[in-house]
C-alpha positions in Angstrom: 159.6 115.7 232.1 156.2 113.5 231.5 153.4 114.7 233.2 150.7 112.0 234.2 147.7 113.3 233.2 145.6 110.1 234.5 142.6 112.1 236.2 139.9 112.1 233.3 139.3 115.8 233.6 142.1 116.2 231.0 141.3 116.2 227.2 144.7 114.2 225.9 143.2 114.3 222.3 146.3 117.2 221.5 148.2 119.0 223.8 146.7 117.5 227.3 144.7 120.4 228.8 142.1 120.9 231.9 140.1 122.9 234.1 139.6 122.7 237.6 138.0 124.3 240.5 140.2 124.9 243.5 137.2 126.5 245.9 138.5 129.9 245.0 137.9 129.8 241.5 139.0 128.2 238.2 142.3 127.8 237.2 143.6 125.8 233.5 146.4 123.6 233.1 148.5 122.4 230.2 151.4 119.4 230.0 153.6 119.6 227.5 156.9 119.2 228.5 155.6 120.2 232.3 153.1 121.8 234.1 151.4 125.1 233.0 149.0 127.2 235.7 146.7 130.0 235.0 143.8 131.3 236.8 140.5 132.3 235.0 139.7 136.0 235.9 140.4 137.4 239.3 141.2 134.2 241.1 141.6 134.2 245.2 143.3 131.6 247.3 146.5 129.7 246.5 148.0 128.0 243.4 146.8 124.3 242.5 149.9 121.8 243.8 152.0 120.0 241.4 153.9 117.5 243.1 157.4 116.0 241.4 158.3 112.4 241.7 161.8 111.3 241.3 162.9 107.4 240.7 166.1 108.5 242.7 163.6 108.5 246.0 162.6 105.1 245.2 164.0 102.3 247.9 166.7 99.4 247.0 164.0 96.5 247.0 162.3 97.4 243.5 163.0 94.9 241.4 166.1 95.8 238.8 164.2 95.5 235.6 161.2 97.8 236.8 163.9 99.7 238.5 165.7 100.2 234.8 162.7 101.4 233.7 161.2 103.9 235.7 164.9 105.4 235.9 164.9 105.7 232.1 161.7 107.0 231.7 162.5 109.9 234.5 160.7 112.6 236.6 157.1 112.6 236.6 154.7 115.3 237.3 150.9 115.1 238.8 148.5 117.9 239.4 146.7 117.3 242.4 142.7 117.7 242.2 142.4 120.5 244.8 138.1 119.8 245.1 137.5 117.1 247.5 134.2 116.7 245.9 135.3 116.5 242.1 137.9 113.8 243.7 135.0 112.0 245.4 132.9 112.0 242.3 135.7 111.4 240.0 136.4 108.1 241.7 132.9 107.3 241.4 132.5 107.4 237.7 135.9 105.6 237.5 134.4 103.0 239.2 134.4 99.4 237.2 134.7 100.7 234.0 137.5 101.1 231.9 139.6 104.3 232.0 138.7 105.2 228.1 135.0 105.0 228.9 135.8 107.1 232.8 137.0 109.7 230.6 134.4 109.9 228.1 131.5 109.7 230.8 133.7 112.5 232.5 133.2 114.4 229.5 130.3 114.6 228.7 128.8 115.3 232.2 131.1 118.4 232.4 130.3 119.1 228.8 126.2 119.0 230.1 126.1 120.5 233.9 130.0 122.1 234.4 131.3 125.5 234.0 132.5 126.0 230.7 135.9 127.7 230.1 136.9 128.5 226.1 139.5 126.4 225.3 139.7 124.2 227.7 137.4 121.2 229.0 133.9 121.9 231.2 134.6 122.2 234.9 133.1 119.2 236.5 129.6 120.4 238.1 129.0 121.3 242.0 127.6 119.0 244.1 124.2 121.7 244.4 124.2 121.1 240.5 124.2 116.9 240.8 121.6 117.4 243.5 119.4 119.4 241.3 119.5 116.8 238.0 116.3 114.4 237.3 116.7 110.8 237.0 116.7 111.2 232.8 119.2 113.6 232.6 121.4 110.8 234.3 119.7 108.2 231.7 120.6 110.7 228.6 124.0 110.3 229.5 124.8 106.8 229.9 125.2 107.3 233.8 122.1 105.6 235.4 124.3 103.4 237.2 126.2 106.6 238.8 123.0 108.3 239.4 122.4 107.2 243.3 126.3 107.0 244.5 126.7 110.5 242.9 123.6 111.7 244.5 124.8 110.4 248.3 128.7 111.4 247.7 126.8 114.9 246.7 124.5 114.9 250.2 127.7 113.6 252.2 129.8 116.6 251.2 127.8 119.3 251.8 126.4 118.2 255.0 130.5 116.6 256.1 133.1 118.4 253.7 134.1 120.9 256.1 134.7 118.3 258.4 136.5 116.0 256.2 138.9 119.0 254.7 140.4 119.2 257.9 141.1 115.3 258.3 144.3 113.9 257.9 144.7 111.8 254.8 144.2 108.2 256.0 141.2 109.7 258.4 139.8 110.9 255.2 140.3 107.7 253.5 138.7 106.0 256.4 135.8 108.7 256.8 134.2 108.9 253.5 133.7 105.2 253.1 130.3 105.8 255.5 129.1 107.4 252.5 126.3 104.2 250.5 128.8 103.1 247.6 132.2 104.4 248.5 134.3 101.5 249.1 138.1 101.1 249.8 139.1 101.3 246.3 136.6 104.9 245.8 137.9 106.0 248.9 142.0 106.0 248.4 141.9 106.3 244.6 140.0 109.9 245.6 142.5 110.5 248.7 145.0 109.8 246.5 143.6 112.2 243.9 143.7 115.0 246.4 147.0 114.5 248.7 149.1 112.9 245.7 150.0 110.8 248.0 149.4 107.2 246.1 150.9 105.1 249.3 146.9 105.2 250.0 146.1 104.6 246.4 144.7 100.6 245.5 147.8 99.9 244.3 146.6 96.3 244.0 144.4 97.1 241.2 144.3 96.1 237.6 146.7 99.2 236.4 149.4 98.6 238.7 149.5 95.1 238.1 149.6 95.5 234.2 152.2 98.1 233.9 154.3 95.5 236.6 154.0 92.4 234.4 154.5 94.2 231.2 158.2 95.5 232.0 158.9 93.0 234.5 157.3 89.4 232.9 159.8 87.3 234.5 158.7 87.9 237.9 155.6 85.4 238.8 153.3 88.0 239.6 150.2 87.7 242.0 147.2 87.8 239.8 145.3 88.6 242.8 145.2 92.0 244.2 145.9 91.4 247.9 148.7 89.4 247.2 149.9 91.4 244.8 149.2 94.9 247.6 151.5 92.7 249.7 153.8 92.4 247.7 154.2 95.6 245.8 154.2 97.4 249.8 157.4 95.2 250.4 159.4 97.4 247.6 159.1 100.3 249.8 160.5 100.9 253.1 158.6 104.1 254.0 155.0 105.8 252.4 156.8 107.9 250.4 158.6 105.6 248.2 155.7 103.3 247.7 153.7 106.7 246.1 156.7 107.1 243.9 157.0 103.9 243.1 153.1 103.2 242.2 153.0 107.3 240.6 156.1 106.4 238.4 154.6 102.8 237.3 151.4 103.7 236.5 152.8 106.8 234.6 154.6 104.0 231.9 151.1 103.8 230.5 151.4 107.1 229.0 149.6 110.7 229.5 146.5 109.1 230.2 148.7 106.6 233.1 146.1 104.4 234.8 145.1 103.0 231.4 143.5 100.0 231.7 141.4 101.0 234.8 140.4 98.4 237.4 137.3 97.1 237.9 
């Protein structure tokens, strides 16, 4: 079974691996051939979600060719980010770069402020942490430009997070974008992040589109992404298929799935 490993908190240099804080504590994953869980020390509060989707759930209007595909290439499995804030801040530094340089970025401010766990990437740092960081140590890392929206999404949680944990998905989608430089695109690709559900994903953007056109070239494609939103929604006749079909399109780009990442 593949396991999209699209979130740049994994390290898909090997063996993909990662480490993540679930507000109980730190668990690791692996993906081989699936999903591998294990808590670091005495860990309270539930399991990290892993959520299976199936191209058998996907609705008659795909188009045959992408249809042919996604049915060879077969189940996929996601870890959901179980931190609100590492999903807020994660969309952040995804933000107009490319996935390859998200990942790095990722990397290195984990590698500088996070937890670290042997063997396994940094965890990313707490909000308290980003709060406590001068302007240079933003500079040192090639971040400037993430300095002030990481700074407000870190001001926004502690003061709102409660409140938005106990929102319902497209509230929470709708909620966080009062926070300065969360837009729509921020705002699902973190819901998504944290629900798995990728029906309120930008399935517009530039990954969904390029997986599309590469399997499918025949098909005049909107370059734009509304059009292309519109379209792509009309392939699914309920939310649930359209996250299945966006999860299992994205996840044709390989481990690291959302590969190249919108601007």
């Amino acid at each position: 079974m593949r396991v999209i490993c699209d979130h740049p908190g994994w390290d898909i240099t090997s063996t993909p691996r990662r480490a993540l804080y679930t507000g109980h504590g730190i668990w690791t994953a692996t993906a081989a051939t699936a999903l591998t869980l294990t808590p670091v020390g005495e860990v309270q509060g539930p399991t990290p979600v892993v959520d299976t989707y199936f191209p058998d759930d996907l609705g008659p209007q795909v188009p045959q060719k992408l249809r042919q595909a996604l049915d060879a290439q077969g189940p996929v499995q996601r870890l959901r980010t179980p931190d609100l804030w590492e999903a807020l801040a994660t969309a952040i530094i995804r933000q107009v770069i490319r996935a390859d340089q998200a990942r790095k970025m990722f990397a290195r401010f984990c590698l500088a402020y996070g937890t670290r766990v042997p063997g396994f990437p940094a965890v990313f740092p707490r909000p308290h942490t980003v709060l406590t960081l001068h302007e240079t140590a933003f500079t040192e890392l090639g971040m400037a430009f993430k300095r002030r929206p990481l700074i407000a999404a870190a001001e926004a949680y502690l003061e709102f997070g409660h409140k938005w944990i106990g929102l319902l998905p497209e509230d929470l989608r709708v909620e966080v974008q009062a926070v300065p430089r969360i837009g729509p695109w921020t705002a699902g690709a973190a819901v998504a992040d944290i629900t798995n559900d990728f029906s309120l994903y930008p399935y517009g953007d530039l990954a969904v589109r390029t997986w599309a056109t590469r399997v499918v070239p025949d098909i005049d494609w909107p370059t734009d992404e509304a059009t292309f939103a519109s379209w792509w929604r009309s392939f699914a006749q309920t939310p649930r298929q359209l996250s299945t079909l966006t999860v299992l399109t994205l996840a044709l780009g390989g481990s690291s799935g959302q590969d190249p990442t919108p601007s």
